[in-house]
TIKEKE-973347 format. One record per residue (C-alpha): residue number from 1; residue in one letter; y, z, x. Coordinates in nm, 3 decimals. Layout:
% TIKEKE-973347
<pt resi="NUM" resn="A" y="Y" z="Z" x="X"/>
...
//
This chain:
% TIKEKE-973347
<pt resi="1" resn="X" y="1.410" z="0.610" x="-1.116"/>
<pt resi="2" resn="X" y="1.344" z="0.566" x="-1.502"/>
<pt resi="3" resn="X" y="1.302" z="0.184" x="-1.508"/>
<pt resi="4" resn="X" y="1.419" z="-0.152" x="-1.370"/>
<pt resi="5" resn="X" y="1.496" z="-0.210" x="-1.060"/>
<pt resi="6" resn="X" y="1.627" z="-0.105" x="-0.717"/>
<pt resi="7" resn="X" y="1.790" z="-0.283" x="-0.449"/>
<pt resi="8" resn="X" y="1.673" z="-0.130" x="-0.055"/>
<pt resi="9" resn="X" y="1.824" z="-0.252" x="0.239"/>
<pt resi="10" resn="X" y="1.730" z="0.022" x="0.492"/>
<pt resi="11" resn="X" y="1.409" z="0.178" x="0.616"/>
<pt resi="12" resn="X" y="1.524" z="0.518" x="0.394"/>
<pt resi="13" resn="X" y="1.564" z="0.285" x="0.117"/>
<pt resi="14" resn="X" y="1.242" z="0.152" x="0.143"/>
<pt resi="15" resn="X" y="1.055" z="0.457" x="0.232"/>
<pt resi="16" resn="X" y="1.216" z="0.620" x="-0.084"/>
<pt resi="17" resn="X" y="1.089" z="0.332" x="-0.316"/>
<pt resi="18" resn="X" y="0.740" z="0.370" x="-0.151"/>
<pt resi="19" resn="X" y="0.754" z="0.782" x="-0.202"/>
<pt resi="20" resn="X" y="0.856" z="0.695" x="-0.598"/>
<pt resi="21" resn="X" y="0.595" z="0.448" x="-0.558"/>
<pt resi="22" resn="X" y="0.304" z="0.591" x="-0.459"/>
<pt resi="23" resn="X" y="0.402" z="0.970" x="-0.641"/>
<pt resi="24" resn="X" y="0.174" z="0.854" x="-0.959"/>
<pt resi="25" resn="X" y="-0.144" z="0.591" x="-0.994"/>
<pt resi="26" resn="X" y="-0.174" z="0.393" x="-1.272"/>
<pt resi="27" resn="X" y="-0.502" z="0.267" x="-1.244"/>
<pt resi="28" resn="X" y="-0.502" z="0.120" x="-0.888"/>
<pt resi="29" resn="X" y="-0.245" z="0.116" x="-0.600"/>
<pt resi="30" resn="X" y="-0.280" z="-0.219" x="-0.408"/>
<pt resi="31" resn="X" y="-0.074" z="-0.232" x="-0.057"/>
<pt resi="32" resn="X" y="-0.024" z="-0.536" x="0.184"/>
<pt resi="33" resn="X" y="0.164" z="-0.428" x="0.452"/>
<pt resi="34" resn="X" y="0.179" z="-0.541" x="0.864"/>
<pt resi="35" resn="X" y="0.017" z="-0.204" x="0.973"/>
<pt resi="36" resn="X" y="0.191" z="0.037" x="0.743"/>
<pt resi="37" resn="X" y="0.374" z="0.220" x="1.025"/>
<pt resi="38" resn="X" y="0.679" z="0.152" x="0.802"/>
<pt resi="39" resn="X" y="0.611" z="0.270" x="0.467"/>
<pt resi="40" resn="X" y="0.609" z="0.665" x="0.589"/>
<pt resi="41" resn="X" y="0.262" z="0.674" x="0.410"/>
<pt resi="42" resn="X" y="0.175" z="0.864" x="0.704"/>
<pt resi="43" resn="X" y="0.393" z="1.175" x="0.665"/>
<pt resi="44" resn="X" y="0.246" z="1.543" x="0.578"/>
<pt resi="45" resn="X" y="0.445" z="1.494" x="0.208"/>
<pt resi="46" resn="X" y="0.315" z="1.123" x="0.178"/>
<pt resi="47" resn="X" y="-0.012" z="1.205" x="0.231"/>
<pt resi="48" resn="X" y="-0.019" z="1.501" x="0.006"/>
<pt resi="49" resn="X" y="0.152" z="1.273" x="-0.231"/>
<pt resi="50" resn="X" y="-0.088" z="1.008" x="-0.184"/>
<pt resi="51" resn="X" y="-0.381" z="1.320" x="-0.272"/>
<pt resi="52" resn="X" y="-0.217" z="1.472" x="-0.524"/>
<pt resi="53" resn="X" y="-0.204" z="1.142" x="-0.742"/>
<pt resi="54" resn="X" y="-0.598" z="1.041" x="-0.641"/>
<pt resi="55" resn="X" y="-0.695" z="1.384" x="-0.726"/>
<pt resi="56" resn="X" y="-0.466" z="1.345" x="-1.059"/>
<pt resi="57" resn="X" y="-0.641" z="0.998" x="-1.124"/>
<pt resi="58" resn="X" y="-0.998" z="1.038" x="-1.129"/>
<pt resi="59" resn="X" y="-1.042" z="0.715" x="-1.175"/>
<pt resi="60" resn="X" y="-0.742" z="0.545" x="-0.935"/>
<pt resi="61" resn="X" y="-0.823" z="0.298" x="-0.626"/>
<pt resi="62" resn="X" y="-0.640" z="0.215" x="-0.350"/>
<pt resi="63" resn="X" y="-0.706" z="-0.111" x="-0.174"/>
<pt resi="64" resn="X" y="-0.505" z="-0.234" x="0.163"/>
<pt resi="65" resn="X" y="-0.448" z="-0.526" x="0.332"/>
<pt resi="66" resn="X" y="-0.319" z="-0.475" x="0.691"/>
<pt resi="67" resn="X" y="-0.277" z="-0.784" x="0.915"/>
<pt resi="68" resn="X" y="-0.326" z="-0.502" x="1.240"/>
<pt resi="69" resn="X" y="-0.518" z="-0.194" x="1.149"/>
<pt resi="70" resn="X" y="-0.530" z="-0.026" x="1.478"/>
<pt resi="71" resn="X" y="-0.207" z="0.174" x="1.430"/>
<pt resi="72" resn="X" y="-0.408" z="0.315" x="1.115"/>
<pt resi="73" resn="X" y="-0.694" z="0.412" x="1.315"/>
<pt resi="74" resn="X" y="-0.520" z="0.545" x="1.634"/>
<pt resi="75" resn="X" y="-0.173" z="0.659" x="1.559"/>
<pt resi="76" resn="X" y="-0.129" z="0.817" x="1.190"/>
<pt resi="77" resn="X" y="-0.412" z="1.103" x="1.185"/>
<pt resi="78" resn="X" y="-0.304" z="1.258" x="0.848"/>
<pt resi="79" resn="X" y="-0.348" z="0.905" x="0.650"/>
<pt resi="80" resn="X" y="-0.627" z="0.821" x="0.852"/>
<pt resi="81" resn="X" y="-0.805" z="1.181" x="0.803"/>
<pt resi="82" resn="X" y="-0.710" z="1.096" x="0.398"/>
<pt resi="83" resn="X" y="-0.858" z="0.818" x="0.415"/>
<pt resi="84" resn="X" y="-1.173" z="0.934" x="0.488"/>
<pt resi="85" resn="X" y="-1.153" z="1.227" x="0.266"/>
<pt resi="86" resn="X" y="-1.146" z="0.939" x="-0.043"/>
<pt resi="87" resn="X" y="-1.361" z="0.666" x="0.114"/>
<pt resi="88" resn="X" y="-1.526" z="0.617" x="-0.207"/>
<pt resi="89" resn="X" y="-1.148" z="0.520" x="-0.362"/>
<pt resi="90" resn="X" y="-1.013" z="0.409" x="-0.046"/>
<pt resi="91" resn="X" y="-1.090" z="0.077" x="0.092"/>
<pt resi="92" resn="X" y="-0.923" z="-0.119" x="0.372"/>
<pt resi="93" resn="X" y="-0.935" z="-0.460" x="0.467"/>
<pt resi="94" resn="X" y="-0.773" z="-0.665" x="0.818"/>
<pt resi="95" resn="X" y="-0.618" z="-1.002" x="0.691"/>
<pt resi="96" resn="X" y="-0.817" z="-1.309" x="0.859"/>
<pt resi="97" resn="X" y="-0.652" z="-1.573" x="1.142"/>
<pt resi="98" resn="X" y="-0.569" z="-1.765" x="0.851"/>
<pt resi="99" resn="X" y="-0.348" z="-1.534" x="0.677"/>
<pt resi="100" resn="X" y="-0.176" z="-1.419" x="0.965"/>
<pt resi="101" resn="X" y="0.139" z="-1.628" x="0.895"/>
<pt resi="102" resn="X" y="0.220" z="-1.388" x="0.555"/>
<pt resi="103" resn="X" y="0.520" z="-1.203" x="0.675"/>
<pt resi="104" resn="X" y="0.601" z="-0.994" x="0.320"/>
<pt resi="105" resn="X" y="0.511" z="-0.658" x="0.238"/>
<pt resi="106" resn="X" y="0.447" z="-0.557" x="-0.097"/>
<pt resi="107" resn="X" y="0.284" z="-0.248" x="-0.287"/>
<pt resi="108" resn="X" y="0.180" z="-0.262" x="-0.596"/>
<pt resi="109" resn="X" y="0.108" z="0.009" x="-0.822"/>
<pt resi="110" resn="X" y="-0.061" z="-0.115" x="-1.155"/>
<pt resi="111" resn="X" y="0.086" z="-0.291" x="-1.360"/>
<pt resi="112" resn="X" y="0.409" z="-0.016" x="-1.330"/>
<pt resi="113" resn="X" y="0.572" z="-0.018" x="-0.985"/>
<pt resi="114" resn="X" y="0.613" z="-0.273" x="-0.729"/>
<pt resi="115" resn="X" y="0.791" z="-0.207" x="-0.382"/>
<pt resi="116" resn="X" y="0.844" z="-0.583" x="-0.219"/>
<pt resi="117" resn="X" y="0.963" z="-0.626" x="0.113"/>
<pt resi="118" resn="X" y="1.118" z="-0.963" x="0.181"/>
<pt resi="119" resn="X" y="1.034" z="-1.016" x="0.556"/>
<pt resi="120" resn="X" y="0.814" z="-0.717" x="0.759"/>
<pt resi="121" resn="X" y="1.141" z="-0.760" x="1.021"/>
<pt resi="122" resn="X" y="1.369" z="-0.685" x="0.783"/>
<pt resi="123" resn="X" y="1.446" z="-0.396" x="0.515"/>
<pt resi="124" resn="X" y="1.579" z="-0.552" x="0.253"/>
<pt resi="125" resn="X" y="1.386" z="-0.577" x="-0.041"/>
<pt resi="126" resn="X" y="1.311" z="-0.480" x="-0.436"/>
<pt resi="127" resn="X" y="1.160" z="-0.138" x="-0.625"/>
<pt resi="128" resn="X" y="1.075" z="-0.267" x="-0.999"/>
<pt resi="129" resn="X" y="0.943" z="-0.077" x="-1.292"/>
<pt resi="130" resn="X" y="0.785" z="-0.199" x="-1.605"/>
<pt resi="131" resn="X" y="0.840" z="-0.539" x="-1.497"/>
<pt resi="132" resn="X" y="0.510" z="-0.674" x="-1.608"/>
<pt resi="133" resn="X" y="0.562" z="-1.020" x="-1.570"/>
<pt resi="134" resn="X" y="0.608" z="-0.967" x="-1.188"/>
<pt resi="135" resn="X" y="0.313" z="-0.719" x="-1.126"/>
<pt resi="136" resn="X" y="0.091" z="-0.997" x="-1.300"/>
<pt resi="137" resn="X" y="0.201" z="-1.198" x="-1.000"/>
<pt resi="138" resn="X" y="0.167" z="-0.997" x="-0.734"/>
<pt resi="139" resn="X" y="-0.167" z="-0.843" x="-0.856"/>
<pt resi="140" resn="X" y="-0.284" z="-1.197" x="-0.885"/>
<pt resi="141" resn="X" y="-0.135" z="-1.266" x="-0.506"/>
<pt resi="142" resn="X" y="-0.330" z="-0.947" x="-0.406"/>
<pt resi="143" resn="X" y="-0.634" z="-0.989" x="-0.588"/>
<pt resi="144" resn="X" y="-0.646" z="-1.372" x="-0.334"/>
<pt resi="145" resn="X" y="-0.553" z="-1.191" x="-0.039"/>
<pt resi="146" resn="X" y="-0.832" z="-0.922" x="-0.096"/>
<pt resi="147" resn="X" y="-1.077" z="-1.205" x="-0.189"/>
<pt resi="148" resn="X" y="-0.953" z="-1.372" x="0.147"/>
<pt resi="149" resn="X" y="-1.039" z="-1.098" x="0.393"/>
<pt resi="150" resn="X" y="-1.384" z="-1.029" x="0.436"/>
<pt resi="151" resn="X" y="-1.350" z="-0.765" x="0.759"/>
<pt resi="152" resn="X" y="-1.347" z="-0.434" x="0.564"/>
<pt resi="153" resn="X" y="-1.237" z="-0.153" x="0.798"/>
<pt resi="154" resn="X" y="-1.450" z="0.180" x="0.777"/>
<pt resi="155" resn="X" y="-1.319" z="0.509" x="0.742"/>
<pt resi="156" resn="X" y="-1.659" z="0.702" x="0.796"/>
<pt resi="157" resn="X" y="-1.753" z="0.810" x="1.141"/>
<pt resi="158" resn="X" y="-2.111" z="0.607" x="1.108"/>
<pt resi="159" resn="X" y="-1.903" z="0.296" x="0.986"/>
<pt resi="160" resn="X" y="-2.103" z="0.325" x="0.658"/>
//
């Protein structure tokens, strides 16, 4: 995909946008997400996606914003172990009692790319590119979230 945007309304669908997604950083990669057991982030070629484009960014973040974190930690090894490879660009955050209600999912990469799920139940949903005026949004929406959630979850074996 060159530009504008793409309609998903299955979990292929979605996982696709998130592969086209996540395949480049432009600056930072912001993700809200339920526990990311969806996105397929946690797949040998996601992860070395996911690498690839930190390693290709030198100076790329990625922040999340999980409302459960313990699939993270317990049941996807290769994002977790990735995680922890790029603590210093990695950091992860659980959502507070008070945001638990939020039921999108959204990742957001830059100001280039954003992958919006309407409802974490459902698959249906958006890929856009180059729509600036709705990445403004949602990296405002994030940027609250993040500001929101204080409980940062650590990826070092010392929880440093």
């Amino acid at each position: 995909m060159t530009g504008g945007e793409l309609i998903f309304t299955d979990r292929a669908g979605y996982q696709a946008a998130v592969a086209d997604c996540v395949g480049t950083l432009h600056g930072s990669l912001d993700i809200f997400d339920f526990d990311l057991t969806a996105t397929g982030l946690d797949t040998r070629t996601m992860v070395e996606r996911l690498h690839a484009a930190l390693i290709a960014a030198p100076g790329s973040e990625v922040r999340v914003v999980l409302h459960d974190a313990k699939p993270l930690q317990t049941r996807m090894p290769r994002l977790w172990s990735a995680c922890a490879t790029h603590a210093h660009r990695i950091r992860i955050r659980e959502t507070p009692r008070s945001l638990k209600h939020l039921t999108d999912c959204f990742i957001l990469n830059g100001r280039e790319a954003l992958v919006r799920r309407i409802h974490r139940d459902h698959w249906r949903g958006r890929y856009m590119r180059q729509d600036v005026a709705e990445a403004s949004a949602y990296a405002n929406r994030f940027g609250e979230i993040w500001a929101a959630c204080s409980c940062c979850i650590s990826t070092t074996r010392l929880g440093l």
